[in-house]
N, C-alpha and C positions, 0 to 999 in steps of 0.2 A: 654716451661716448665720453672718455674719459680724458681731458684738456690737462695737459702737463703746463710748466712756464715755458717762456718762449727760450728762455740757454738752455732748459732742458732739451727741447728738441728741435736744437737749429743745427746740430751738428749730423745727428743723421739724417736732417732736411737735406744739407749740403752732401753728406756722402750720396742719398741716395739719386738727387742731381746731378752727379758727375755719374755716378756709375751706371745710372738708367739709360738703357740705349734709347735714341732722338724717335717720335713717330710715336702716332695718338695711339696703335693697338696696345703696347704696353701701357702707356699712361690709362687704360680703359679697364684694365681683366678686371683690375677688382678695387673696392671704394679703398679709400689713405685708408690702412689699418690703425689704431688708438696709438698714439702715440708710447715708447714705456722709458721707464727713466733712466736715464742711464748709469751703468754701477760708477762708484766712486775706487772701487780696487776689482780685481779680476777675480772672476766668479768662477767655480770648478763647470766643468762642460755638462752643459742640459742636458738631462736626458729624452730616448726619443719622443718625439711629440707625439700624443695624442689625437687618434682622429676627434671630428668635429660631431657635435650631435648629426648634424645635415648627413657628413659622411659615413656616421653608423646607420644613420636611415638609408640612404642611398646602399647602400652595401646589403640591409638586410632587405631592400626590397628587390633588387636585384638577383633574388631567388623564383624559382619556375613559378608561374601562377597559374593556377589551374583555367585553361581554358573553356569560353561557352562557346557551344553550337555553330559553326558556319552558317552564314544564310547560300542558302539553295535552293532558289525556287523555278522553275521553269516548265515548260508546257509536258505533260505526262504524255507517255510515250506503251500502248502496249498491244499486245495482239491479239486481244480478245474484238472480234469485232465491234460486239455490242457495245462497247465505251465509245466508240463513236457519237454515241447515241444519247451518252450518259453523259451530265455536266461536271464540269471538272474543277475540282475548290484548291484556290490556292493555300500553303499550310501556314496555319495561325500565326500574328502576330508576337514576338520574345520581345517584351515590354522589359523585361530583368536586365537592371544593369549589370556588367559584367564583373566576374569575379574581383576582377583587377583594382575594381574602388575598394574593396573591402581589403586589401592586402595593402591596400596607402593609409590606414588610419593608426595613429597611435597616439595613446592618451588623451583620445577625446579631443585628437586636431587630426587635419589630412596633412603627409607631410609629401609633396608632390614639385616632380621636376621637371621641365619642359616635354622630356621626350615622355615621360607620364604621362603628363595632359594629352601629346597627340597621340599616345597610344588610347588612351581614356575614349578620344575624339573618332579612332578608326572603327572603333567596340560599340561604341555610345552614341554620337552625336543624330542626331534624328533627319538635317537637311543631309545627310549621305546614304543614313535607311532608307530616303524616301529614294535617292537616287539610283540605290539600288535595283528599284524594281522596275526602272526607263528597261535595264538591261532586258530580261523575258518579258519585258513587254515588245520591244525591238524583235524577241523571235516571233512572239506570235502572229507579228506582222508580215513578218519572210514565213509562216505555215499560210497564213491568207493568200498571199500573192504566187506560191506555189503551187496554187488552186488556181487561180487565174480571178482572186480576188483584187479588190481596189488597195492601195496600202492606203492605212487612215495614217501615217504620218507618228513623230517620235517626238518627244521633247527635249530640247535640248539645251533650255535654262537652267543657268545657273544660280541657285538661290542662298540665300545668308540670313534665316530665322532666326537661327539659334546662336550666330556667332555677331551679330550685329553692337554688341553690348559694349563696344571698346570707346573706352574712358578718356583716351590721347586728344587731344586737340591737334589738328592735322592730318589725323593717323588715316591710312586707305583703306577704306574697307574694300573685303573679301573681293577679289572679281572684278572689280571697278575701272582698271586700269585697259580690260577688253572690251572695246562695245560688240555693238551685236554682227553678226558674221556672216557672212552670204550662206555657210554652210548650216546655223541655224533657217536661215530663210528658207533653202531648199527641201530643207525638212519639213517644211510646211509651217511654220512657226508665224509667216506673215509677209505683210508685201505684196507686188504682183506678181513673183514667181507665184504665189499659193494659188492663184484661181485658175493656173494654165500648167499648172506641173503633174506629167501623168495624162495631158488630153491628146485625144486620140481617135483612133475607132475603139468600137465597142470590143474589149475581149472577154468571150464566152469563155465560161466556167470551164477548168481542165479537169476536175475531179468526174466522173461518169455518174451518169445519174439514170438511175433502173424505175420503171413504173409496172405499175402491173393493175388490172382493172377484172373484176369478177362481177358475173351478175344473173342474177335467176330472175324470169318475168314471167307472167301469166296476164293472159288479158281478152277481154270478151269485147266484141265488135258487135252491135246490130246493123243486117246488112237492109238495103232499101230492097233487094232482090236477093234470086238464090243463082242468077247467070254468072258472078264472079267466081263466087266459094261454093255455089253448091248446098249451101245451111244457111238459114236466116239470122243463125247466131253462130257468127265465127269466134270460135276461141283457138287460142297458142301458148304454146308455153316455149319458154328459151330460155338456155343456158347458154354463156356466153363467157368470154376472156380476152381481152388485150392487154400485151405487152411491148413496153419499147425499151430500147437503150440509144444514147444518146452519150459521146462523149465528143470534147475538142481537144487540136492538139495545138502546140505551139508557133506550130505554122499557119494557120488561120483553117489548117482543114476539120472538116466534123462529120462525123459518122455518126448515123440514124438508122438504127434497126427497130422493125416491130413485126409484130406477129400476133394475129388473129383469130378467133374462131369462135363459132358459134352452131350451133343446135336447135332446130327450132322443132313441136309435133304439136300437128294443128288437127283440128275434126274438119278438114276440107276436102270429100272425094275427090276436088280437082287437081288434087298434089297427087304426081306421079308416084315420088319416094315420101316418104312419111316415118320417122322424123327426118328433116334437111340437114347433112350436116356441113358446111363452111369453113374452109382454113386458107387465108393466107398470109404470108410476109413481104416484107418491103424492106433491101437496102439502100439507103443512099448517101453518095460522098460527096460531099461542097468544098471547093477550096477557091477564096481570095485569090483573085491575081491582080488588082490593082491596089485600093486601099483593105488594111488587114493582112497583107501576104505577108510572111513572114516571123520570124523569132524577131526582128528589131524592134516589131511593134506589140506583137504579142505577147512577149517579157519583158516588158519595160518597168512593169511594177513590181519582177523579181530584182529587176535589178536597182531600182530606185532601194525596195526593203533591203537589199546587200547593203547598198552604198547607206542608208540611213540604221545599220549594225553598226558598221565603221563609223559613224558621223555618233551613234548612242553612246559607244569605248571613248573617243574623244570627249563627249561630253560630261562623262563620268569622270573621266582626268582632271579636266578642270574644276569639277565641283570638289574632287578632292583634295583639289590645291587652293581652291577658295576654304574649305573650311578648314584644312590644315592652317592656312595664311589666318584664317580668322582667330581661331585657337591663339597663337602665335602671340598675335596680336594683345587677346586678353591676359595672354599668360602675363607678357610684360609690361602690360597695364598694372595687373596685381603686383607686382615683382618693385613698379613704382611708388603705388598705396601704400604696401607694405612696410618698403625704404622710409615713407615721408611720414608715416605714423609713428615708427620708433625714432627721426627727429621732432618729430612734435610733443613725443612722450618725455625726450631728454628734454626739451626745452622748457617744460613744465616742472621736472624736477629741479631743475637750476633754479626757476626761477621761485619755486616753493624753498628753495634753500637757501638764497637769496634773502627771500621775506622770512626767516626763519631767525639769521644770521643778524639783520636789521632791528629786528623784534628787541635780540636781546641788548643789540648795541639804542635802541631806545630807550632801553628799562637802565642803562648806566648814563643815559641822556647825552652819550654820545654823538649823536645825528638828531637831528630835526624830522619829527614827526610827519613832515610832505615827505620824505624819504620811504617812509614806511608804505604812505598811500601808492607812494607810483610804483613801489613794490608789489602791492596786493592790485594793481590795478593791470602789473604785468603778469600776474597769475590768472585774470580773469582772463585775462586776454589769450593767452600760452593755453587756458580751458578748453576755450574757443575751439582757437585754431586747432586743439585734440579732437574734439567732438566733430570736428568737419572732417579731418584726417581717417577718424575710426568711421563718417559715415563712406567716404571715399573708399577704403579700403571693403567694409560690408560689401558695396556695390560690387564692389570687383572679384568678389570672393562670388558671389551670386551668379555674375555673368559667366563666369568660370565655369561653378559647377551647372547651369545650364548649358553650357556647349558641350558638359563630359556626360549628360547621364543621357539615358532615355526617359525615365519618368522619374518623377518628383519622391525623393527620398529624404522620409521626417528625422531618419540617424542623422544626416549630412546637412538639414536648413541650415541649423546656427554654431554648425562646428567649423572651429579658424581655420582655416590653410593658410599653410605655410610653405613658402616657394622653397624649393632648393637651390634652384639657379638663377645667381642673382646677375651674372655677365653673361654673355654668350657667349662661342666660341667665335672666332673670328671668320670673317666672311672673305674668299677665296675673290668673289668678283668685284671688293672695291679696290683691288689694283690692278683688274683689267682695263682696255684701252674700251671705247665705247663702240668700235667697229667689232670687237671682238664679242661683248656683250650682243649687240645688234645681230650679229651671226647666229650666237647660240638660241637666242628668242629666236628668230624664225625657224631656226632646226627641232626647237624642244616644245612651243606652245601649241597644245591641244588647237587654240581656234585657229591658227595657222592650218593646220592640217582638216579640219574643218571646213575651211574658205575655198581650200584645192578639193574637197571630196565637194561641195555645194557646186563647184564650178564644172565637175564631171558631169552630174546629173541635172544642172540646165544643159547641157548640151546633149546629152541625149534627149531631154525631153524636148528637145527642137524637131529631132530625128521623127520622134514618133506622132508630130503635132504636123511636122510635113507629108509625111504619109496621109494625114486626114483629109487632106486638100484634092486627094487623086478619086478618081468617080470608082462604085461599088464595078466590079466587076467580074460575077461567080459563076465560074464552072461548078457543072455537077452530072453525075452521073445516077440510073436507077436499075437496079434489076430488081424486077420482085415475081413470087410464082404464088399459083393458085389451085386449090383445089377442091371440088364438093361429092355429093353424093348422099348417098342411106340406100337404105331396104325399100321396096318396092312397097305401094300403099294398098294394104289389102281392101279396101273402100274405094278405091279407084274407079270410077265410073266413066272412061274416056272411050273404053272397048279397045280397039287395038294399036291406042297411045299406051295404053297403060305400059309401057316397056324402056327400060334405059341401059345402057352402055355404062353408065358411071357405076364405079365399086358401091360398093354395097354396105363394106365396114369402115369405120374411122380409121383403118391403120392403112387402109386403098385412097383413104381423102389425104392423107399425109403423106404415102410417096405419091401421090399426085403432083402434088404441093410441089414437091422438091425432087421431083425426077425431071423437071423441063419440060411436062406435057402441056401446059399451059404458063411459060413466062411473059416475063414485060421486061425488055428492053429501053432504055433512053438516056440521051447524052441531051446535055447544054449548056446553056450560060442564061447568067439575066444580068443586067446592065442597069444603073441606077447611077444619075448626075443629078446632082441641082445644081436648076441654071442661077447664074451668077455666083452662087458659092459664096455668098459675104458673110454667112456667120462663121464657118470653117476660117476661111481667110480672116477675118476680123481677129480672132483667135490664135491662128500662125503669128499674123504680125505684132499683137500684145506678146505673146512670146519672145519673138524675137527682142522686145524693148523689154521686157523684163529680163532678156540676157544679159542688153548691156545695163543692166541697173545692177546686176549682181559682177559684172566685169568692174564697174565702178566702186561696189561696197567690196570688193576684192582687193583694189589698188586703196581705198581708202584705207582700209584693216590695218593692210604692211606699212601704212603710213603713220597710224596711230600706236602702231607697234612699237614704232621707231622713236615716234615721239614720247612713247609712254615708258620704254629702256633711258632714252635722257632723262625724261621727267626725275626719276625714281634713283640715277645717278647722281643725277645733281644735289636731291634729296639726301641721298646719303654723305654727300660728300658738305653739304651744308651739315647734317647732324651732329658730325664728326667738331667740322670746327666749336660748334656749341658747346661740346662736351669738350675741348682743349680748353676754348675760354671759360667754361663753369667751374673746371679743375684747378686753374689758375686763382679765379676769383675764391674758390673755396681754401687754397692751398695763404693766398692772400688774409682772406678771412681768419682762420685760424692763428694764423700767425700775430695778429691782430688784436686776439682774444687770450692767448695768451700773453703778449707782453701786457695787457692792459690788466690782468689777472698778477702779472708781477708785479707789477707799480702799484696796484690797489694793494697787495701786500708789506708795499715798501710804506704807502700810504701816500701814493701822489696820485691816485687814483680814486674817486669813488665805487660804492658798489654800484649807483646806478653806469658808471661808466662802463662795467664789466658787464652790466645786465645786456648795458645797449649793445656792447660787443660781441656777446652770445647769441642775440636775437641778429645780427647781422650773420653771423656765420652758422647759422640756422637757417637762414634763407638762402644761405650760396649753399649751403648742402644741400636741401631740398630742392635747388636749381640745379646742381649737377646732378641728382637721380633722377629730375625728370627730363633731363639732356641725356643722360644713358639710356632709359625708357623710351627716348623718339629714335635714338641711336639704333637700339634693336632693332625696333621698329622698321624703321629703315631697311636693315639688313634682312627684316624679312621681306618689304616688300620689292628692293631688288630681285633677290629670289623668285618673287610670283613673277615679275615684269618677265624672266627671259627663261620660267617654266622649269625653273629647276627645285621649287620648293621639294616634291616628294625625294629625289635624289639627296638633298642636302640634309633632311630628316631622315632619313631611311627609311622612309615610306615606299611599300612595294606594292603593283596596283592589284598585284594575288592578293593579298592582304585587304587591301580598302575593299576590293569586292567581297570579300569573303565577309569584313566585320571581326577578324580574331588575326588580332598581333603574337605571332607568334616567335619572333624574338625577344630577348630581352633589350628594357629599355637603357 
């Protein structure tokens, strides 16, 4: 940084005092630029400026980048029966970071700007791939339960792997600011909604389920006599088949059909017909009319997997406002590193120049020799404090490109980045009032909406946990019809039995069957109570006390909501001041350094006085960038508090699902 004397730059100190409008956002955009000297007569008019390297980078990277792949995975869909049957793979893992890293590098540095990084973050980061796949896994849930399966429940944590790495003392991590939410609970996530959500009566499988049974026998009997069969060695042979069908419906009713038959040809003169042939079927309807009647108990685990689709979308919002927030976070970690390494670089060169200047004013025996020592002892020191700077800054370069890749890339370990944005844009809601903040958290955050969907589905599951309480009580109906017969037995030894009435061929055994010559009629109920009923009951009423725990993690939520919008205002509204007074102290600083850099010229100054004056206003710099760096900071984490981060980034949740930003940054 380049230190003018102090008349040289007290004049535009003053102009730019008076003409700077009052209020910290201006004093904020961007750090005191170098001070320059002022001309002694008037200079012909500059020509126009030149953009900045930053801004040749941002301009050339702000050209198309070829996009990767959408993620797209969900439950395969087709009409070939037999894939029913066949297991279904989901498609490989896109380990490849995205195009979009390789269009940030130049000359062997990354040169990358906030909305990079959370573009980088929508493409890359791996705790939002992994988030990805809650979503289809959320349907397969609702395909289970549309069968009249059990839902196994969603996940609906938020997690912060990969953006954990933030360097700020104070700073919030990702998510932090929401605890956990009745609507994660009702998803099953924990608690005592989880061992009573979803109980009920039993519901049978809605998909239909076909059987079918074939079977050829042979078999020889020795008889103690020949009064029964007629042969001392009875043999038979059968052919045989049974089929059923079997489906339920969402009413509690179920339908049972089957159908029979068999064949039998024996060596026993005493069979009339020979071979015997056998058909019949059976239908019957069951329907619940006390506990089970109905669609409120019978899809209750369609509607639980609905509500926990809805409760998955939420959950995915917020992961992706935690890792954007996280991103956020490091980017302006780095953005601080970065600052504090190029003051500790200056600071080292002063002070080598310093001990440079001394050297020679020793060799004219100008100054005393201790002069020279606390010179070289201020260069050790100034070492130091670089070598801690550049490890600070590694660090954060590191955490960086672990929240932007997917996998470990050996071009990118130990290549510098370089921030392009060294201020933020200014933040809309640190001049809102805090009822008005408070408002828009409750309207915009994911677990809010969460808390209300968790507090749907304990209440239904109360519905369908009261139904368990009522005694079985099933009607049913049966008709079934029958029919037999074959050909007369030529072996027949009965004399004038040998003679039958029944058809003769199997196609006279089947309309038999189903002409009504021989049906079976019947109607009923069966009736099933357990006396006392206290594990059902036992069950209801744990329900019911796990309502109100989630009625209470519901009121707590919006409470900590409330609390966590203040928290995170107050927060910003303290950063703020930090950075007036560092501005101040630095604005002081300087001003310090230079007159004491006049007077060491006049020579009422030593250089150690000048040294000590630079290492003062080396530390009010380095204190005003890491006042601007908690500052962002801040204004990102208001943002998360009241769930406007994606909005305020231009983060679209088409996008965070998909994994491909397809505007530019």
């Amino acid at each position: 940084m380049n230190r003018t004397s102090w008349h040289q730059r007290l004049l535009p100190a003053i102009l730019c005092g008076l003409l700077a409008p009052a209020g910290f956002a201006q004093q904020t955009q961007t750090p005191p630029p170098p001070a320059q000297t002022t001309p002694s007569a008037p200079m012909p008019a500059a020509p126009p400026a030149q953009p900045t390297l930053a801004q040749q980078i941002q301009q050339e990277q702000q050209q198309p980048v070829a996009a990767q792949q959408p993620f797209h995975v969900s439950m395969p869909h087709r009409r070939n029966p037999f894939d029913a049957y066949r297991p279904s793979l989901a498609p490989p893992l896109n380990l490849q970071n995205s195009p979009r890293l390789q269009s940030l590098m130049r000359d062997g540095k990354l040169y990358i700007s906030l909305q990079d990084a959370i573009a980088l973050a929508i493409e890359n980061n791996l705790d939002l791939a992994y988030a990805r796949y809650e979503l289809p896994t959320a349907q397969t849930d609702l395909a289970r339960t549309m069968a009249g399966g059990v839902a196994n429940g969603v996940n609906t944590a938020v997690v912060s792997t990969s953006t954990q790495g933030a360097l700020s003392a104070g700073s919030t991590p990702a998510g932090a600011g929401g605890q956990a939410s009745s609507g994660a609970g009702a998803a099953g996530a924990g608690g005592l909604v989880q061992s009573t959500l979803g109980e009920g009566t039993f519901v049978e499988p809605f998909d239909p389920v076909f059987s079918l049974q074939a079977l050829v026998d042979h078999s020889k009997t020795q008889e103690v006599n020949t009064i029964q069969y007629g042969v001392p060695l009875y043999e038979q042979n059968t052919v045989g088949f049974g089929t059923a069908y079997q489906q339920y419906f969402p009413t509690g009713m179920g339908v049972n059909f089957t159908l029979s038959g068999e064949r039998q040809a024996s060596n026993s003169p005493e069979d009339i017909v020979n071979p015997d042939t056998f058909l019949s079927y059976k239908l019957t309807l069951t329907q619940p009319l006390l506990a089970g009647f109905g669609t409120g108990t019978n899809k209750r685990w369609i509607r639980i997997a609905k509500k926990n689709l809805e409760l998955t979308d939420y959950a995915f919002k917020a992961q992706a406002i935690a890792t954007v927030t996280g991103v956020e976070d490091i980017y302006w970690d780095l953005v601080g590193a970065y600052e504090d390494e190029q003051i500790k670089e200056q600071s080292l060169n002063f002070a080598n120049q310093t001990l440079n200047d001394d050297q020679k004013q020793l060799e004219l025996k100008a100054i005393p020799a201790m002069q020279v020592m606390t010179d070289q002892a201020a260069v050790a020191t100034a070492e130091g404090n670089l070598t801690v700077a550049r490890a600070t800054l590694k660090a954060a370069e590191l955490n960086l490109k672990n929240a932007l890749t997917k996998t470990d890339d050996p071009t990118i370990d130990d290549m510098p980045v370089i921030p392009l944005d060294r201020i933020g844009p200014s933040d809309p809601n640190a001049s809102k009032s805090i009822d008005d903040l408070i408002a828009e958290a409750e309207k915009n955050r994911p677990d809010v909406s969460q808390d209300q969907i968790g507090m749907q589905v304990a209440q239904m599951n109360l519905k369908a946990i009261n139904n368990e309480l009522l005694p079985s009580l099933n009607a049913y109906g049966l008709f079934a019809g029958y029919g037999t017969g074959g050909p007369l037995n030529p072996h027949c030894d009965l004399g004038a039995y040998c003679t039958t009435s029944l058809p003769s061929s199997t196609p006279g055994v089947l309309e038999d069957a189903f002409n009504y010559s021989s049906p079976e009629y019947q109607v009923g109920f069966t009736l099933n109570f357990t006396i006392r009923n206290r594990i059902a009951k036992a069950d209801q009423y744990r329900a019911q006390l796990g309502y109100r725990q989630a009625q209470i993690t519901y009121e707590e939520q919006k409470k900590n909501i409330r609390f966590d919008v203040r928290n995170s205002q107050f927060a910003l509204q303290q950063a703020q001041a930090h950075v007036d007074a560092a501005q101040k102290a630095r604005d002081l600083a300087q001003r310090t350094f230079d007159i004491t850099k006049q007077e060491q010229q006049l020579g009422a100054k030593s250089s150690l006085d000048t040294l000590a004056a630079e290492n003062a206003l080396a530390v009010a710099e380095s204190t005003l960038y890491a006042a601007q760096t908690a500052y962002e900071i801040a204004k990102v984490d208001i943002d998360r508090a009241i769930g406007e981060t994606l909005d305020r980034t231009g983060v679209t949740i088409d996008e965070a699902k998909s994994g491909v930003v397809t505007h530019a940054p």
